[in-house]
VOPA-383276 format. One record per residue (C-alpha): residue number from 1; x, y, z. Coordinates in steps of 0.001 Angstrom, whole numbers, padded with zeros to 6 digits. Each point is the difference from the previous one (the first is absolute). Example, Ala and Ser with C-alpha at 12.3 -4.5 7.8 and 13.67 -1.06 7.14 Angstrom:
<1; <012300; -004500; 007800>>,
<2; <001370; 003440; -000660>>,
END
This chain:
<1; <-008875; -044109; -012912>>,
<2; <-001092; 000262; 003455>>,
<3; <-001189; 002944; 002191>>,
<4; <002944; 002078; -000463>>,
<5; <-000868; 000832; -004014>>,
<6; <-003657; 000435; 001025>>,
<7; <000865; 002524; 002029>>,
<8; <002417; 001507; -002312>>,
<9; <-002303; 000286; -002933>>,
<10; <-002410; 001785; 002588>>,
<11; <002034; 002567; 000846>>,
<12; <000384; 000285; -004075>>,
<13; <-003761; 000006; -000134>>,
<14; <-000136; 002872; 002712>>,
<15; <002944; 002143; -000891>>,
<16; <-002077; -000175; -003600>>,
<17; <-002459; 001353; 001883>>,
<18; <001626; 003147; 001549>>,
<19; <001742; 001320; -002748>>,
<20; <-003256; -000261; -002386>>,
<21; <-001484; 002093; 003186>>,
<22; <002746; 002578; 000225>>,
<23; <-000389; 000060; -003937>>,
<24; <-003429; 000756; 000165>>,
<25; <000759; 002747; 002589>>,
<26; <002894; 001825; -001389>>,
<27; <-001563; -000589; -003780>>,
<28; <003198; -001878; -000494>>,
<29; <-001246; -002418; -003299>>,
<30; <003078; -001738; 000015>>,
<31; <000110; -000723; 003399>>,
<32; <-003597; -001404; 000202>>,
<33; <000504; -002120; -003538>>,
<34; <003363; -001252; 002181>>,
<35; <-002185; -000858; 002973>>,
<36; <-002675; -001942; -002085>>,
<37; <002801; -002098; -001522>>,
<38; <001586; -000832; 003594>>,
<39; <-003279; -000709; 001439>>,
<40; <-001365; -002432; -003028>>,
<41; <003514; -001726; 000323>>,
<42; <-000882; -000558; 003188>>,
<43; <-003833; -001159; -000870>>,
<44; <001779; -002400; -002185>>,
<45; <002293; -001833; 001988>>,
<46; <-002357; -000471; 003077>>,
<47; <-002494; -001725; -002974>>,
<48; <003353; -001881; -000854>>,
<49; <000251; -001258; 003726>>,
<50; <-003686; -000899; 000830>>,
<51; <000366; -002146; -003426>>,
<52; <003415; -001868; 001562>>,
<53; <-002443; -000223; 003253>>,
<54; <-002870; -001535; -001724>>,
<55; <002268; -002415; -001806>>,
<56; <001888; -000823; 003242>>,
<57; <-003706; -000844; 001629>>,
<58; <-000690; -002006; -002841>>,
<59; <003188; -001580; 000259>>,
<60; <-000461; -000837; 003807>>,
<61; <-003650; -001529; -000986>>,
<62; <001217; -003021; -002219>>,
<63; <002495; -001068; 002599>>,
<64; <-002400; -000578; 002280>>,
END
């Protein structure tokens, strides 16, 4: 996965983000439990890339 999903899942994380703020706004509680989801997907896959990172680096030490 390269920088293409890592931006992808951002936007996730922000669009998360807006709708839990319009939520909050409009005292839509669906909306803002919809927004929470989209932006914890979103926390979740950027953890799932900085782990493929980290095991990339370590990958790249040990050849060298």
């Amino acid at each position: 996965m390269g920088a293409d999903d890592k931006i992808s899942n951002k936007a996730e994380e922000l669009k998360g983000k807006v709708k839990k703020g319009v939520g909050d706004v409009t005292g839509d509680d669906e909306l803002r439990a919809e927004g929470e989801a989209d932006e914890a997907k979103g926390h979740v896959k950027q953890a799932g890339e900085r782990v493929k990172d980290a095991a990339k680096n370590v990958k790249n030490a040990f050849k060298h």
